[in-house]
C-alpha positions in Angstrom: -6.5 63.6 209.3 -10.0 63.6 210.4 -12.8 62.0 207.8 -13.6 65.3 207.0 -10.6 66.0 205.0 -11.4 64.9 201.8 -14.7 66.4 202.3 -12.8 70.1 202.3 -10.3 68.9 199.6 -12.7 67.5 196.9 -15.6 69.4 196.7 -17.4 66.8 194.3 -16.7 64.0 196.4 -18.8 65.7 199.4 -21.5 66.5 196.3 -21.8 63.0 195.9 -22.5 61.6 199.0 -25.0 64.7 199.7 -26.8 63.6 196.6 -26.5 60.5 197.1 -24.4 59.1 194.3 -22.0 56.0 194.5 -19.2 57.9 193.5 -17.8 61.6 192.4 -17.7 60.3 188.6 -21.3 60.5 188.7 -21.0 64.4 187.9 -18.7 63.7 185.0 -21.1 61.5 183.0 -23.7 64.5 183.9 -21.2 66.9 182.6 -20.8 64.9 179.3 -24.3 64.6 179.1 -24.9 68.4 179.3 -22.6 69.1 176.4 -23.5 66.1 173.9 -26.9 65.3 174.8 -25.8 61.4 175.2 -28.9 60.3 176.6 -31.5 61.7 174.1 -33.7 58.6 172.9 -31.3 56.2 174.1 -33.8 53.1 175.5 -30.9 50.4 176.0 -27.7 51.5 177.9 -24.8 49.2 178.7 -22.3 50.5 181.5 -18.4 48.4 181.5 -16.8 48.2 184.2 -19.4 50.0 186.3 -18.7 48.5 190.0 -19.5 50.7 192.2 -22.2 51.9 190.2 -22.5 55.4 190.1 -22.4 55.6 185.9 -25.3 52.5 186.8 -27.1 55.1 188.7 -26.8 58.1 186.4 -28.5 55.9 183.4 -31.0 54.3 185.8 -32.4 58.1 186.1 -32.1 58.9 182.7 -32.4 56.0 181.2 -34.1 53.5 183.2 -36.5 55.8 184.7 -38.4 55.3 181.3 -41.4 53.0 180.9 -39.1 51.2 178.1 -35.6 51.8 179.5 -33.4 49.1 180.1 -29.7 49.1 181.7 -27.4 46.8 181.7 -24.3 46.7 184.3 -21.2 44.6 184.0 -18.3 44.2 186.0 -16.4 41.7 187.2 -16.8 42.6 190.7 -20.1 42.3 192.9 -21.9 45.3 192.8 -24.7 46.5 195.7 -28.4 46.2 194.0 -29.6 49.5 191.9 -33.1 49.6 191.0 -33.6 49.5 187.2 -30.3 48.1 186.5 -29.4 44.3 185.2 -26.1 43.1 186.6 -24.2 40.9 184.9 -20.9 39.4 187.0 -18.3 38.8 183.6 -15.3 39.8 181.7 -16.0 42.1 178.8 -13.4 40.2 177.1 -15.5 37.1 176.9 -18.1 36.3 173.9 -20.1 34.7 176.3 -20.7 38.7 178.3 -21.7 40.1 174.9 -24.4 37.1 174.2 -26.1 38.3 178.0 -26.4 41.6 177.2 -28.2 40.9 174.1 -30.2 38.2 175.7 -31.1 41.1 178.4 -32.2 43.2 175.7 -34.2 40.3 174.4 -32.2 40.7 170.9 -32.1 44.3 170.7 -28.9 45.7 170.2 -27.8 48.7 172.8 -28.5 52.3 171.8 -25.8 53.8 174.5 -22.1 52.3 176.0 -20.1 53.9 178.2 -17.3 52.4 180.3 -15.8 54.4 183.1 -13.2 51.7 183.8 -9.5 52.2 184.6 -6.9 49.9 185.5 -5.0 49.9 189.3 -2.5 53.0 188.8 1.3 52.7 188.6 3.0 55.5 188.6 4.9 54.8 185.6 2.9 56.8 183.2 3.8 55.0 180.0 2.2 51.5 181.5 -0.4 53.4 182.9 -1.3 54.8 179.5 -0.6 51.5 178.0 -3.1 50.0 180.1 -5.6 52.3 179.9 -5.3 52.0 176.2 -6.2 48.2 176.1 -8.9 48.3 178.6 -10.6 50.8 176.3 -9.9 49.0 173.0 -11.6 45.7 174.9 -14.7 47.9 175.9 -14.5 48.9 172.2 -14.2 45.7 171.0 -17.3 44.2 173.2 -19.5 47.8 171.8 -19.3 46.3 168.2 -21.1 43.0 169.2 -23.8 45.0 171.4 -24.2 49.0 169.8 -26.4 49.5 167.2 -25.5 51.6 163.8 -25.5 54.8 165.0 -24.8 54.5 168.2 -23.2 56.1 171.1 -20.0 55.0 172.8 -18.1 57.0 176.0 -15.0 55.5 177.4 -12.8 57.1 179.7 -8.9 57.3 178.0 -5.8 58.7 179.5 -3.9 60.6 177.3 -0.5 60.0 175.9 2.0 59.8 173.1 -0.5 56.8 171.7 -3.8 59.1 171.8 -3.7 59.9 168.1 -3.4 56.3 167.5 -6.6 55.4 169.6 -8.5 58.4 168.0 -7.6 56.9 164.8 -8.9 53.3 165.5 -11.5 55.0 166.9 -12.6 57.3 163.9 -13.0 53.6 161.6 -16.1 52.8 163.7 -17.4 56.3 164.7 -18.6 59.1 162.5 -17.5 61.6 165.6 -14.6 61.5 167.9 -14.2 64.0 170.4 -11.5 64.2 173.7 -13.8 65.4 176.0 -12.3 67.0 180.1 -15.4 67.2 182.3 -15.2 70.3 184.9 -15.6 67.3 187.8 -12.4 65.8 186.2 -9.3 67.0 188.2 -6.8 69.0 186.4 -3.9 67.4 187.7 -5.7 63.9 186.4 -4.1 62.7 182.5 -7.9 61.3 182.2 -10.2 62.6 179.6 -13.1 60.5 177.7 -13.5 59.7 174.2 -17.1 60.6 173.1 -18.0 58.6 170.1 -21.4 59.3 167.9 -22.3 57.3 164.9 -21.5 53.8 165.4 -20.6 53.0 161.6 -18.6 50.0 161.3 -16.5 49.1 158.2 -18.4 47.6 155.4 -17.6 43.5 155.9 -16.7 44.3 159.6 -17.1 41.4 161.7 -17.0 41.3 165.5 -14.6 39.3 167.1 -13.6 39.3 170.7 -10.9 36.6 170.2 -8.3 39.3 168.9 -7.3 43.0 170.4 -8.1 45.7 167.4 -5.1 47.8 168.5 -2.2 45.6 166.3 1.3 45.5 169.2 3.7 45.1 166.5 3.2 49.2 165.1 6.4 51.1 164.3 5.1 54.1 163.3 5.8 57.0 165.5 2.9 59.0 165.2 4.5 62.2 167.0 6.7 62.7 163.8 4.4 62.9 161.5 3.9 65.9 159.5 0.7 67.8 157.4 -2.0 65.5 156.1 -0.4 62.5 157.4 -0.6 64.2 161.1 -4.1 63.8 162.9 -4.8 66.8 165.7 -7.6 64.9 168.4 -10.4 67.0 169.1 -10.4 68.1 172.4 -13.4 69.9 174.5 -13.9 70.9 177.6 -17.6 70.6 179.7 -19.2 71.5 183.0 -19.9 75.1 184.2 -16.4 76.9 183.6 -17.8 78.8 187.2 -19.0 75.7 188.9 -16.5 74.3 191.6 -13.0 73.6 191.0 -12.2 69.7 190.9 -8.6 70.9 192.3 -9.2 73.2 194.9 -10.1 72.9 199.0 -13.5 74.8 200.2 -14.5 76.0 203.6 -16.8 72.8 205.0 -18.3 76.5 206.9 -21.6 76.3 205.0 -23.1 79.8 203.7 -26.0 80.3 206.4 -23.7 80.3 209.4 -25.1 76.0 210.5 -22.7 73.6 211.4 -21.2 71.4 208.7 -22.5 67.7 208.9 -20.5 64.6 207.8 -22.1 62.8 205.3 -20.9 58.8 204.9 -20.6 57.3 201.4 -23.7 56.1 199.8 -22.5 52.9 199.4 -19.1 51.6 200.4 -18.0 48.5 197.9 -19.5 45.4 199.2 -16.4 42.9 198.2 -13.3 45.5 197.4 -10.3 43.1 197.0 -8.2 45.4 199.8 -11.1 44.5 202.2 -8.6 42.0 204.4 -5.9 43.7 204.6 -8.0 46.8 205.7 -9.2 44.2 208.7 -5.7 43.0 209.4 -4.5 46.5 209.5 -7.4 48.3 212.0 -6.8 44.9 214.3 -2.9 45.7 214.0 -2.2 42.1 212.6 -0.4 43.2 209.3 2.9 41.9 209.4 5.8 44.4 209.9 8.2 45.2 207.4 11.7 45.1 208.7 15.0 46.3 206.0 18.0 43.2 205.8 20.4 45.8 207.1 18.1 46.5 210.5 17.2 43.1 211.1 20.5 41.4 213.5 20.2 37.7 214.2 19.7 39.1 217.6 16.7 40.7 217.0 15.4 38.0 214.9 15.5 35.6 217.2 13.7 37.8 220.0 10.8 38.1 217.5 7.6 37.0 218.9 6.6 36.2 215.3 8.1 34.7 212.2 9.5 37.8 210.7 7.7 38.5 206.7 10.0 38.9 204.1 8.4 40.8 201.5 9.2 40.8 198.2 8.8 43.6 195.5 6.5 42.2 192.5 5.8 43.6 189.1 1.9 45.6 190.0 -1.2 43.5 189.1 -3.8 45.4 186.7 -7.2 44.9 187.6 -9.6 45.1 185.0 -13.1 46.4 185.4 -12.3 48.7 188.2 -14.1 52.2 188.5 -13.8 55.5 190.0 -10.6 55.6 190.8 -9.7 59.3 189.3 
């Protein structure tokens, strides 16, 4: 496959790097925009998770680009430079994050916080979910300390059994909850985003990022329940229903009969945590995988190497990672 490929398969990705964005999720945080007007006298805007940057670069337009705006980026990855835009290099889980956004904003509280972050993928949808789930709760739980009453939150959420359960947590803090599909959003993708308007916390609420809000030990199963009891999650759909399919290959043949031209990314990652084993790999130094039943003690012994014997481990979940649907 020729670099190309994905070029004629995923039609937003080649928007991106022809507009220069980071990333193809740069057209989804558009897309919400264009249907809830999330940037409308927002001044203060906190992106989670935000490595590579292309949410960063979305608000430093709309927001930054103000004489007053201010963004704040945090991930715990390094992130290339974007002018406008505060990096911070932390955990959203940590008090210590919340205290240097605020200290960024120079006391203000945020008026905008989206989080576009997503855990490495399984495969095993109910982990996935699961995982998913927490990450947003912990963006949640890090927008009470830093979102003003009233307040925006956006947070990408894959949907599951356990959806009506994070639309209710949600609805305690928000006025308005909404399940929102952008048209850049594949089809085939379980992600959606949870657009929450009117940051109204509980009366006697206080912020604490030393607890999850989502209590484990639930037994409720909220598929079964019935009438009043039963909560139906908004869902709506944004983006130009005509505008390109996220799902389907286009011609690279461009309209006025010139020749297609290959655009590289904006900006590749500067530290991605696969960046070894992409340099091991192109030099041919990755260690070969050889099956117990094909290995002889023959063979082993004519090895020029010690022979790797690779072990299957549970996945590791990486926080704070974006971009990756």
């Amino acid at each position: 496959m020729g670099r190309t490929s994905k070029d004629k398969r995923d039609v937003y990705y080649r928007l991106a790097k022809e507009k220069g964005w980071r990333a193809r999720s740069a057209f989804k945080l558009l897309q919400l925009d264009e249907e809830f007007q999330l940037f409308k006298g927002v001044k203060r805007a906190v992106d989670l998770c935000a490595a590579p940057g292309s949410w960063s670069q979305v608000l430093s337009q709309k927001v930054g680009g103000q004489s007053s705006g201010q963004v704040v980026a945090v991930d715990l990855q390094a992130m290339a430079p974007l002018p406008g835009v505060i990096q911070i290099q932390g955990d959203i889980t940590q008090l210590s994050t919340a205290k240097e956004i605020i200290q960024h904003f120079e006391g203000c509280p945020a008026d905008l916080v989206v989080c576009d972050g997503a855990p490495d993928v399984t495969g095993l949808h109910d982990v996935d979910e699961y995982m998913q789930a927490q990450l947003l709760l912990a963006a949640l739980n890090i927008a009470t300390h830093v979102l003003k009453p009233g307040g925006c939150f956006v947070a990408k959420i894959f949907r599951g059994r356990d959806v009506t359960l994070l639309y209710s947590q949600l609805r305690i803090f928000f006025s308005s909850v909404l399940c929102a599909k952008p048209k850049s959003s594949r089809n085939s993708s379980i992600e959606a985003f949870a657009v929450c308007q009117g940051y109204d916390p509980p009366e006697g609420f206080i912020p604490d990022l030393t607890r999850p809000l989502m209590n484990h030990s639930y037994e409720t199963d909220f598929n079964q329940l019935h009438g009043p009891a039963r909560v139906i999650v908004p869902f709506v759909t944004c983006g130009d229903l005509s505008a390109y399919d996220s799902d389907r290959t286009y011609s690279l043949d461009l309209d006025n009969g010139s020749e297609y031209k290959y655009t590289p990314p904006t900006q590749p990652p500067i530290a991605p945590p696969y960046q070894e084993a992409c340099r091991l790999k192109k030099n041919g130094q990755l260690a070969k995988e050889f099956l117990p039943q094909e290995c002889s003690i023959d063979r082993v012994d004519k090895l020029s190497q010690p022979l790797a014997i690779h072990t299957l481990l549970a996945p590791k979940v990486r926080i704070c990672t974006s971009d990756t649907l």
